[in-house]
C-alpha positions, 0 to 999 in steps of 0.5 A: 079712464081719462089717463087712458084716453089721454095715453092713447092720444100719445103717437108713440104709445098708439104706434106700440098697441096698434103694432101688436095689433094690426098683423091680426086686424088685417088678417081677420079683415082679409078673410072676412072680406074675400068670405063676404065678396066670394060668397056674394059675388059668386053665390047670389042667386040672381034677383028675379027683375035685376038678374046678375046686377043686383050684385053690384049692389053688394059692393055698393051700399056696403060702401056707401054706408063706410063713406058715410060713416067717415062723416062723424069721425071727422067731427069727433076727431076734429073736436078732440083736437080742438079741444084736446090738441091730441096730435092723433086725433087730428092725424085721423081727420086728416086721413078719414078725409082722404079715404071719406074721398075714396069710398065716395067716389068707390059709391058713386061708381058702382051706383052709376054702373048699377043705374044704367042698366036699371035706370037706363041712365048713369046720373039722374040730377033729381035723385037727391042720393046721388047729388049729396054723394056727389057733394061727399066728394067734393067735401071730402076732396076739399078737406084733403086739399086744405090740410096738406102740410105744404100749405098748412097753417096753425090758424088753418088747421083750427078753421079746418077742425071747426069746419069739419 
C-alpha cells in the first residue's frame, strides 16, 4: 500500500494515470451536471412560499457544500507535504485554495441573490452563515495570495502548510 501512495505522490506518474483518465471524468462529470441543472432548473415545481427562487437554492447549497469541502483537503494535503514532502500534494493545497476562493464567492452570491427576495436584504451581519462564508473567502484569498511562486519561499511554504 505504501508503495502505491508514495507512486501516486510522483508528478510523472499521476500525470500518466489521470491522463487516461480524465477524458472519461470530464465526460461523466459534464452529463452529470447538465442532467442535474436542467432537471432542477427547469423541472422543479415551484415552492408553494418561495415560488421560482427556491431554485436558486439548487445551485446554492450544492456549492456551498463543495466550498466547504476544500477546507479538509487543504489539511490533508498540507499535512502530506510536511510530512512527506510529495510535491503533488503541496501542488493541490495550492489549488484547492484558489477554487476553496471561487466556490466561496460562487455561495455568497447566490445566497445574496436568494436572501433579497426572501429576506428583503443581501447581507445580514448577525447571520453567523454568511459572516463565516465571508471569512472562507478571505482564508482562502489569503492562502492563494501567500503561495504565489513569485514570493514564495522554503520557510514560507512550511508556515503556510502549518497554517492550513
Amino acid at each position: 500500500m505504501w508503495l502505491w501512495f508514495s507512486k501516486l505522490g510522483s508528478p510523472k506518474w499521476f500525470y500518466e494515470l489521470s491522463g487516461k483518465w480524465l477524458p472519461w471524468l470530464v465526460g461523466a462529470m459534464i452529463v452529470f451536471m447538465t442532467i442535474g441543472l436542467v432537471w432542477g432548473l427547469l423541472f422543479l415545481p415551484p415552492d408553494y412560499q418561495q415560488g421560482f427562487t427556491s431554485r436558486i437554492l439548487i445551485i446554492h447549497v450544492a456549492v456551498a457544500g463543495t466550498s466547504l469541502a476544500f477546507f479538509p483537503l487543504m489539511f490533508v494535503a498540507g499535512t502530506i507535504t510536511l510530512v512527506w514532502r510529495m510535491k503533488l500534494a503541496d501542488m493541490v493545497a495550492k489549488n484547492a485554495a484558489i477554487l476553496g476562493a471561487w466556490f466561496s464567492f460562487v455561495t455568497l452570491a447566490t445566497g445574496s441573490l436568494w436572501g433579497s427576495v426572501m429576506w428583503g436584504t443581501w447581507w445580514e451581519w448577525t447571520d453567523s452563515r454568511l459572516v463565516s462564508m465571508l471569512f472562507q473567502l478571505f482564508y482562502c484569498w489569503e492562502l492563494f495570495l501567500c503561495v504565489q511562486p513569485w514570493r514564495i519561499q522554503r520557510r514560507q511554504l512550511k508556515l503556510v502548510h502549518f497554517y492550513q
